[in-house]
C-alpha positions as CSV (number, residue, x, y, z in Angstrom):
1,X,-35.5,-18.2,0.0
2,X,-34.1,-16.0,1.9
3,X,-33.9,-16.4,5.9
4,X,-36.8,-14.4,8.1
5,X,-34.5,-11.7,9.9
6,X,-36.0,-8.3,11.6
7,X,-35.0,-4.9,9.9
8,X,-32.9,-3.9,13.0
9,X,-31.1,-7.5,12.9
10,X,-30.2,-7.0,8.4
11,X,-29.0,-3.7,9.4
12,X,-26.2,-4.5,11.4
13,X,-25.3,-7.3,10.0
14,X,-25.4,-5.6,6.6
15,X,-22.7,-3.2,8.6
16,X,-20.7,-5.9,9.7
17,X,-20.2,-7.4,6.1
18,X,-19.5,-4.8,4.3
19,X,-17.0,-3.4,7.0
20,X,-15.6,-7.2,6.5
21,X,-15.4,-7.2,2.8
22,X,-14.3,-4.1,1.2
23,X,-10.8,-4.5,1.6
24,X,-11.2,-7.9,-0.1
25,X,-13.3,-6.6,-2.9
26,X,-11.1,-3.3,-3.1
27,X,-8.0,-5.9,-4.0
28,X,-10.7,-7.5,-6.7
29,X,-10.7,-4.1,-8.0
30,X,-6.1,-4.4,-8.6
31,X,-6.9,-8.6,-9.8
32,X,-9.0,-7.7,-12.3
33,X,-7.4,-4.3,-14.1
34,X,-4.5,-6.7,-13.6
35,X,-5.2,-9.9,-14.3
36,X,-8.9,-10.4,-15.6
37,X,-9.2,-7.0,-18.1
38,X,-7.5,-8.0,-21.0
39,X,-7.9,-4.2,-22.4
40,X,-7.1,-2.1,-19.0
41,X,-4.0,-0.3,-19.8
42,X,-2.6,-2.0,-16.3
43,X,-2.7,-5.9,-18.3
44,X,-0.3,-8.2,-17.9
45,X,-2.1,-11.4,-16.5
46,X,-1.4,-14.1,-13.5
47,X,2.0,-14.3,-12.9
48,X,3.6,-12.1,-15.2
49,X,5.1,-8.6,-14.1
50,X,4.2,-5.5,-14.7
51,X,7.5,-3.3,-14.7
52,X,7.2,0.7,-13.7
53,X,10.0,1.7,-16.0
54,X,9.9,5.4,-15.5
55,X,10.2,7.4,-11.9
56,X,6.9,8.8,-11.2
57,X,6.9,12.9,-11.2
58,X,4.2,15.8,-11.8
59,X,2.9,14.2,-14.7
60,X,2.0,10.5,-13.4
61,X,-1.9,11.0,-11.9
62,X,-3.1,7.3,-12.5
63,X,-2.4,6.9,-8.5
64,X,-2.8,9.1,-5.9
65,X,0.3,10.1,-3.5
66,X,2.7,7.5,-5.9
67,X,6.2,7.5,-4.2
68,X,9.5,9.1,-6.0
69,X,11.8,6.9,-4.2
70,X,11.3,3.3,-6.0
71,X,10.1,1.8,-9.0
72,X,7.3,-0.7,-9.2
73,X,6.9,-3.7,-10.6
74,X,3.5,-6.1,-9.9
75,X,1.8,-9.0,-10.5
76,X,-0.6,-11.6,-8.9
77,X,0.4,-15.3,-8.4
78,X,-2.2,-17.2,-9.2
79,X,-1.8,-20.5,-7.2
80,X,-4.5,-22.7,-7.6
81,X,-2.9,-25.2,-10.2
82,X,0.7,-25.6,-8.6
83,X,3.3,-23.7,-6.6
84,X,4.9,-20.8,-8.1
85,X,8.7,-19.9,-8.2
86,X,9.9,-16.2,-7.7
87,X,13.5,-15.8,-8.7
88,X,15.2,-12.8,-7.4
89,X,19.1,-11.5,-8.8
90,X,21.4,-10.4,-6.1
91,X,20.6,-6.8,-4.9
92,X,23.6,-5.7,-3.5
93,X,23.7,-2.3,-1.8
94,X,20.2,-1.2,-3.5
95,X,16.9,-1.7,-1.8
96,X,14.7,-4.1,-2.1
97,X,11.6,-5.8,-1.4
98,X,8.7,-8.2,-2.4
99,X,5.8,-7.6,-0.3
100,X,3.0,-10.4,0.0
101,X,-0.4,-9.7,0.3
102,X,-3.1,-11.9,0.6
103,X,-6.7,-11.5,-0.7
104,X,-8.1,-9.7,2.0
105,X,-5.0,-7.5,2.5
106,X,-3.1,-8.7,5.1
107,X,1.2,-9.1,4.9
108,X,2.1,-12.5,5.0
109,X,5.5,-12.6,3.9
110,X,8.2,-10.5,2.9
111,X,11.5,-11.2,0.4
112,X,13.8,-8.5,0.3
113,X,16.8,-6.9,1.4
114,X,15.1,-7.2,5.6
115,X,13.8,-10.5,5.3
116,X,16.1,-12.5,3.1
117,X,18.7,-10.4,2.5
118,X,20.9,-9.2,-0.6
119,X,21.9,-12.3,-2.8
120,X,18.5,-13.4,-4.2
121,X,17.3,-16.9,-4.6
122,X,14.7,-19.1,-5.9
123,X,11.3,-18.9,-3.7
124,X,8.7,-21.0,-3.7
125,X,5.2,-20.0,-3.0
126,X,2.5,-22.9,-2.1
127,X,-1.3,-22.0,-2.2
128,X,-3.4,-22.8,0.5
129,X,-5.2,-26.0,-1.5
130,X,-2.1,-27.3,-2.8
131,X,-2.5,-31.5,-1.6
132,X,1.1,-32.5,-2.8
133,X,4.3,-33.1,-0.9
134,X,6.3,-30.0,-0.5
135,X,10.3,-30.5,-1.5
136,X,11.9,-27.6,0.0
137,X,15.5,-28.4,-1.6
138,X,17.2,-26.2,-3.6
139,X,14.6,-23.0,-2.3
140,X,15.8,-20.3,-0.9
141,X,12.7,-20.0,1.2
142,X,9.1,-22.0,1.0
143,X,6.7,-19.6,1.3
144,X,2.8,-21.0,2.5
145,X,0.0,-18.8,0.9
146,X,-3.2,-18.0,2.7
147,X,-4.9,-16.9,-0.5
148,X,-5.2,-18.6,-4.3
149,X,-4.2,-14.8,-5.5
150,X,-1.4,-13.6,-4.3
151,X,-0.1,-9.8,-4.9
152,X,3.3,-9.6,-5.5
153,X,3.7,-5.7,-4.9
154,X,7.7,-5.6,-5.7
155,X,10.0,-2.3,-5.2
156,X,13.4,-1.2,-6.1
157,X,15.1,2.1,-5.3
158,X,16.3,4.4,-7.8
159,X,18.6,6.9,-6.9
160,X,17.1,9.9,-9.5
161,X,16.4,9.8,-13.2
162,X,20.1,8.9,-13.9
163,X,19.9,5.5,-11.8
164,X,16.6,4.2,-14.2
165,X,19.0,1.7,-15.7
166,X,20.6,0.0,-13.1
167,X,17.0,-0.4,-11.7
168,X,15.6,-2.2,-15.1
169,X,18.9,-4.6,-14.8
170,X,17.0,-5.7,-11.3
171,X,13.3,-5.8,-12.9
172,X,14.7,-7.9,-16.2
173,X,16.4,-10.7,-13.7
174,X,13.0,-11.1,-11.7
175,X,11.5,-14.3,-12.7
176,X,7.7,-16.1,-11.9
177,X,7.2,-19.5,-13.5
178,X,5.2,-22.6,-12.1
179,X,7.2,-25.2,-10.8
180,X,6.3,-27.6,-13.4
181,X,8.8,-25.0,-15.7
182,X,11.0,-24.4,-12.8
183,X,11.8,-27.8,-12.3
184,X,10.9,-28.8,-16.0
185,X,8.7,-31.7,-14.7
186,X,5.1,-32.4,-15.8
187,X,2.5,-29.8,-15.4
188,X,-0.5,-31.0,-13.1
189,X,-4.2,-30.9,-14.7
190,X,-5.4,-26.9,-15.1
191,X,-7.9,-25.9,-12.4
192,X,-11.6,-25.1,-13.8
193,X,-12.5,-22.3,-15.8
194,X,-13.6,-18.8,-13.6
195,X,-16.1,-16.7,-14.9
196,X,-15.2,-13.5,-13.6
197,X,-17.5,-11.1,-12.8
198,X,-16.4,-7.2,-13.5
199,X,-15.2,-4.8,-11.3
200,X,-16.8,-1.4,-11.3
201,X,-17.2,1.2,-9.0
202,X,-21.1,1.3,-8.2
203,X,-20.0,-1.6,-5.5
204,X,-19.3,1.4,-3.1
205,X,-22.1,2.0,-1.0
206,X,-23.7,-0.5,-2.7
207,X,-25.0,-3.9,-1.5
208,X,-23.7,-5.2,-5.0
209,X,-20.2,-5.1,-2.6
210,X,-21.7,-8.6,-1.4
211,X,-22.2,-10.5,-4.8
212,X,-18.3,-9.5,-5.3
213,X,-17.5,-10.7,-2.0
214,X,-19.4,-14.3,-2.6
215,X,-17.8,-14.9,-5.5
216,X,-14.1,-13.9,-3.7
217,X,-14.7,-15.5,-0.1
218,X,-13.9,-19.3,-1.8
219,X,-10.1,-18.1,-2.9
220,X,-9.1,-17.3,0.3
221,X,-8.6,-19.6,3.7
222,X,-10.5,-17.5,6.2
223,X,-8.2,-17.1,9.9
224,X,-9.8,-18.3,12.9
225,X,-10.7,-14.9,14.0
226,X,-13.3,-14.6,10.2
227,X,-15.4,-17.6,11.2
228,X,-17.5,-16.6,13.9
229,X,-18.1,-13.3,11.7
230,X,-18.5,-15.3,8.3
231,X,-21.1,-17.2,10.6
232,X,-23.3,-14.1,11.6
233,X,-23.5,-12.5,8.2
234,X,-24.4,-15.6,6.4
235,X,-27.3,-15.1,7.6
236,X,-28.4,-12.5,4.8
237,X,-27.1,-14.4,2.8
238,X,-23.2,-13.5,2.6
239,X,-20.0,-16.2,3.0
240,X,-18.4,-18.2,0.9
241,X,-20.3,-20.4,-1.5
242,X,-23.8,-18.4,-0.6
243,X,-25.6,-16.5,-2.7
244,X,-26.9,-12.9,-2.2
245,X,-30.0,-11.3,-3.5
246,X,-31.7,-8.2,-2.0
247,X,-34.9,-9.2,-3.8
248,X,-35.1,-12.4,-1.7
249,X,-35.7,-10.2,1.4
250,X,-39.4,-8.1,2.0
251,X,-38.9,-4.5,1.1
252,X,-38.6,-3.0,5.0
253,X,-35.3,-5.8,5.3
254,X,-34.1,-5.1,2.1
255,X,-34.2,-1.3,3.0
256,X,-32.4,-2.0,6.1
257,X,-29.9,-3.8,4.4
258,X,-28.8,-0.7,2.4
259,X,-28.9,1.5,4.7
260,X,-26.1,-0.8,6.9
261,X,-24.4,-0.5,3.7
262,X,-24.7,3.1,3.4
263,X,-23.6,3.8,7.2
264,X,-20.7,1.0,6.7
265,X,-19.3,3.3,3.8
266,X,-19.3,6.2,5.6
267,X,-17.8,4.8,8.5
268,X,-14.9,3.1,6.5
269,X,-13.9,6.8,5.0
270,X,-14.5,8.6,8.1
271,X,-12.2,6.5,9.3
272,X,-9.5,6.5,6.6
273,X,-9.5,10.2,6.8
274,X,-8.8,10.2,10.5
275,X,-6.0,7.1,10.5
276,X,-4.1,8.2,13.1
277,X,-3.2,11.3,16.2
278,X,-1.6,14.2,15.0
279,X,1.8,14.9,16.9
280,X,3.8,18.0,16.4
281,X,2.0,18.1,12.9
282,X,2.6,14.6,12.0
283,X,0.0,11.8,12.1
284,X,0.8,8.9,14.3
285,X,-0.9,6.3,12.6
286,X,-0.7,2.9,14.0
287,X,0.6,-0.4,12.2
288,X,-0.6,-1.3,8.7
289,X,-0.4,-4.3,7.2
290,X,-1.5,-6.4,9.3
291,X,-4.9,-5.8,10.5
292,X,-6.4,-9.3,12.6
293,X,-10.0,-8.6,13.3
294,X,-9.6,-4.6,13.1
295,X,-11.8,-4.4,9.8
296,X,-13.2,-1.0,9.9
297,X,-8.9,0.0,10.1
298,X,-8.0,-3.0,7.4
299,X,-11.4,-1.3,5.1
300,X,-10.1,2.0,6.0
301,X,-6.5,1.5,4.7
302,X,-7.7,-0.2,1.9
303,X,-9.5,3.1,0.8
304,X,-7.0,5.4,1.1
305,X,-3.6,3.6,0.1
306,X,-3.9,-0.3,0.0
307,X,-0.6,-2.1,-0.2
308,X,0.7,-0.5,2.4
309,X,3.7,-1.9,3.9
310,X,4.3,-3.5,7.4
311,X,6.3,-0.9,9.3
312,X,9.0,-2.6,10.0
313,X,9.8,-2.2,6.2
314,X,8.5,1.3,5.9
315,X,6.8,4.1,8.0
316,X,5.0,6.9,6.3
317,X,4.5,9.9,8.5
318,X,2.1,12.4,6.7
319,X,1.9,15.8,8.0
320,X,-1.1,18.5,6.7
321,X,-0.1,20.9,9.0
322,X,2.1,23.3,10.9
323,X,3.4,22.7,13.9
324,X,0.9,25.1,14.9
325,X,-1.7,23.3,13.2
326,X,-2.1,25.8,10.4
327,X,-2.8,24.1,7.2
328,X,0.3,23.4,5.0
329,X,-0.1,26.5,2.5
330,X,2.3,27.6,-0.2
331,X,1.3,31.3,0.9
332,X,3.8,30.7,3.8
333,X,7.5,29.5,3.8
334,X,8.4,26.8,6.1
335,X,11.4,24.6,7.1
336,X,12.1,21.4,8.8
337,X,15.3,21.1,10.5
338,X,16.8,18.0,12.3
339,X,19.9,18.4,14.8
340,X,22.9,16.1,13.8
341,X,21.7,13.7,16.3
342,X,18.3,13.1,15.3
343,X,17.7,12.6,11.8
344,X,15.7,9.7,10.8
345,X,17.2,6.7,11.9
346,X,17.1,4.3,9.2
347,X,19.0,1.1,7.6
348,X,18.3,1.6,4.3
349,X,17.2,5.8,3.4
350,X,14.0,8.6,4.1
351,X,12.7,11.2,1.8
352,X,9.9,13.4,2.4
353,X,7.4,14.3,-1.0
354,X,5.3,16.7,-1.6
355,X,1.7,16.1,-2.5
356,X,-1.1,19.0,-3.7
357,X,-3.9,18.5,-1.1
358,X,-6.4,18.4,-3.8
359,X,-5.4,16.1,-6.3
360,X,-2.8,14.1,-3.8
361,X,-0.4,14.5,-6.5
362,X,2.9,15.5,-7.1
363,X,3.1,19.3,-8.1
364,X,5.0,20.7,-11.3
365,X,7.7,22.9,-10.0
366,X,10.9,24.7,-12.4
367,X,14.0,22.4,-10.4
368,X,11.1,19.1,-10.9
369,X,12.5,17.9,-7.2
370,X,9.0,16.2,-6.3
371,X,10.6,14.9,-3.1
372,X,13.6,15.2,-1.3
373,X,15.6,13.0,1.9
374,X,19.2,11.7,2.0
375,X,19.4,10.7,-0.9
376,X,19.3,14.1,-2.6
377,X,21.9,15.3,-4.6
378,X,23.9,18.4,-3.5
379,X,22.3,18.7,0.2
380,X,23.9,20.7,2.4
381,X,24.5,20.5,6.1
382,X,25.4,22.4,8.9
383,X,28.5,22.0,10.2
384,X,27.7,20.8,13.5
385,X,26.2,18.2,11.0
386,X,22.2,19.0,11.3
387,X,19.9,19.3,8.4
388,X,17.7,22.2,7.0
389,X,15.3,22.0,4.4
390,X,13.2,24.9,3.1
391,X,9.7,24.4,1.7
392,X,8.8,27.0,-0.1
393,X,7.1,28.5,-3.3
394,X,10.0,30.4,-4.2
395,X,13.4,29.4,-4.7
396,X,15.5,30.6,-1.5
397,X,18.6,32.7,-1.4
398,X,21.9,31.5,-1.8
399,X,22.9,27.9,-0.6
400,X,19.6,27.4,0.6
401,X,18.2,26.4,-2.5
402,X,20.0,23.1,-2.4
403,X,18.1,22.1,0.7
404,X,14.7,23.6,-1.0
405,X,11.5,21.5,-1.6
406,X,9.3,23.4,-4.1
407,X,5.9,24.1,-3.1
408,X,2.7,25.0,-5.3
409,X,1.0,28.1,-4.4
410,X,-1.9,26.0,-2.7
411,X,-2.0,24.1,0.2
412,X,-0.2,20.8,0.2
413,X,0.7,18.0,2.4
414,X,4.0,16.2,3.0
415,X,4.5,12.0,3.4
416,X,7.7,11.1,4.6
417,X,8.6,7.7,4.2
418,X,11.6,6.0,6.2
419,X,12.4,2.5,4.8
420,X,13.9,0.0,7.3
421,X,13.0,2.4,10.1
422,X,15.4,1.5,13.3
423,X,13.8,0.3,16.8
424,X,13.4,4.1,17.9
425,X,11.4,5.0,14.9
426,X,9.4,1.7,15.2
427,X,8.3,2.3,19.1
428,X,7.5,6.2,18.7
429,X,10.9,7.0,20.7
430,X,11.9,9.1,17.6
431,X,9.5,11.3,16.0
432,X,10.2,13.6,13.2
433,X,10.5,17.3,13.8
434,X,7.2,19.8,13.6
435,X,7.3,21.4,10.2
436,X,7.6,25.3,10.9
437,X,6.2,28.0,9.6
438,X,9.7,30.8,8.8
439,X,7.8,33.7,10.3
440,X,8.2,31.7,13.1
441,X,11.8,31.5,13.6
442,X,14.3,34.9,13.6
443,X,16.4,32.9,12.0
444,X,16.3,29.6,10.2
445,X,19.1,27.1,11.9
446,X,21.2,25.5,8.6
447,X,24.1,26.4,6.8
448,X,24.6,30.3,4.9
């Protein structure tokens, strides 16, 4: 039965869950085309990866705004029997990272080319339930899981089309096995059964969202700062181990309940469209990855990219306009152009893609350069040493066409993306320079 609660009381609390739980039943939505689905294209199952072997160009739309820079490979540890063991080959000079995300979306841990370096190692990963005694010997690292699923979102760099296989030597070393098979000791008894509910898209604006998040809330170990709020919106019925039903409540509550879920919604994608301030054209936007009790941000990011890595491992500046504010439009030619002193400061590279503003895909274009940093092949620089790239429609003349990113007639938008970013980068010191429209400029700066 449920409790006796006033319309205006189920309405806000209705807001307050579902701004809680999306992110957690938006990374329900990755488990199960992963994990549960045995016929979604994107199957592998519980710790087993998933390799991207191809680099992701015009004709890749199964995710929007898909980076050209790395290939990805993915899984989801599933930790409630024992501890699993990821084995990483040594990396050398190429980047590299495992990034660690728990159920509700927050970066717990990182192994990579920052955080543990270029040799590899054996890593063991220990779920939040696990009751037996922890031998850290012969690990690399012991990693402490505050989830029972774990995403595993894993990327290597490929330097172009011609580098493909030296990344696939990386992806076929990776290695995730229980310890039992690490170890080659007994395997402890098999956790009970789940009957997994499906994952479908009429959650959104839906109080269905809350059934999904019952059924997740147990998986996960909720931080101090989800109690008190796991507290208030049990009381319609929502938390771990509770059931929901919106028939349980009179019709004027029940009512009220969806329309906190309706305003929730709307305030999670206003919010996702507006992530951060606009400087000199590019948005600002502030930390991802981890979120604390920020949910309406963590729901936000969720919406629009989720996965999205801690910025001390990347920073993705996305600029939509001018450094007028003009809308990014293929009708006009533009350039970007960084002084020898101030390109991005990075430890490991940058790029900067190009993305139509409809689809949030990468555009067909007759050179197929979908993105372009330092990195590319053939750039040319001044020679006081600064940088000028041309983003144009048409090919520019002469030399300049080394330094060109194609652009579709339409409007577009550009996400840069600066992997190990330096301090200066990190703490807004540095800030990329305003893209400009040519008309601007009597001349553009660059080499001729």
């Amino acid at each position: 039965m449920a409790e006796r609660i006033t319309a205006e009381a189920a309405r806000a609390l209705a807001v307050e869950a579902y701004t809680y739980g999306f992110a957690m039943v938006e990374s329900y939505k990755a488990i199960f085309a992963m994990c549960v689905w045995t016929d979604a294209p994107t199957y592998s199952g519980f710790n087993n990866y998933l390799h991207g072997r191809v680099l992701f160009d015009s004709s890749y739309d199964t995710v929007v705004n898909a980076n050209n820079d790395t290939l990805y490979s993915t899984t989801f540890a599933d930790l409630r029997r024992e501890p699993i063991v990821v084995s990483v080959p040594p990396t050398g000079d190429r980047y590299f990272v495992i990034q660690l995300v728990d159920m509700g979306t927050d970066n717990f841990a990182y192994i990579g080319t920052r955080a543990t370096g270029r040799d590899g190692g054996d890593f063991l990963l220990v779920g939040p339930r696990f009751k037996g005694p922890v031998d850290a010997e012969g690990f690399t690292r012991v990693i402490h899981c505050p989830s029972d699923f774990v995403a595993l979102a894993t990327r290597t760099a490929i330097d172009g089309a011609d580098d493909l296989p030296g990344v696939i030597a990386v992806q076929d070393r990776l290695a995730i096995r229980p310890q039992s098979a690490f170890s080659a000791t007994e395997k402890p008894p098999a956790p009970a059964a789940i009957d997994w509910p499906p994952y479908t898209s009429d959650v959104y604006r839906s109080p269905k969202l809350f059934e999904l998040l019952n059924f997740l809330l147990p998986f996960h170990v909720a931080a101090d700062h989800e109690r008190k709020v796991l507290d208030r919106i049990s009381h319609i019925g929502v938390g771990p181990h509770r059931t929901f039903d919106l028939n349980a409540f009179d019709t004027v509550v029940a009512e009220a309940i969806a329309e906190g879920v309706a305003e929730a919604h709307a305030a999670i994608e206003a919010r996702a469209n507006s992530l951060g301030t606009v400087v000199d054209g590019w948005q600002d936007i502030p930390p991802m990855g981890t979120y604390g009790d920020d949910y309406l941000f963590r729901s936000a990011v969720a919406w629009k990219f989720i996965y999205t890595n801690s910025p001390e491992e990347a920073l993705y500046p996305i600029a939509e306009t001018d450094a007028d504010g003009a809308p990014l439009s293929g009708a006009n030619d533009y350039v970007i152009h960084f002084d020898a002193d101030r390109l991005p400061p990075v430890d490991a590279f940058w790029s900067i893609t190009l993305y139509g503003s409809e689809t949030r895909l990468m555009i067909d274009n007759p050179i197929d350069r979908y993105s372009i940093g330092d990195r590319t092949p053939g750039l040319r620089y001044g020679d006081d040493g600064s940088l000028t790239i041309r983003i144009q429609q048409h090919p520019p003349d002469g030399s300049d066409v080394a330094n060109w990113l194609p652009a579709p007639a339409e409007r577009f938008y550009l996400n840069a993306r600066a992997y190990l970013p330096d301090p200066e980068f990190l703490d807004g010191t540095y800030r990329l320079p305003p893209v400009q429209r040519l008309a601007d400029q009597a001349e553009p700066p660059g080499p001729r």
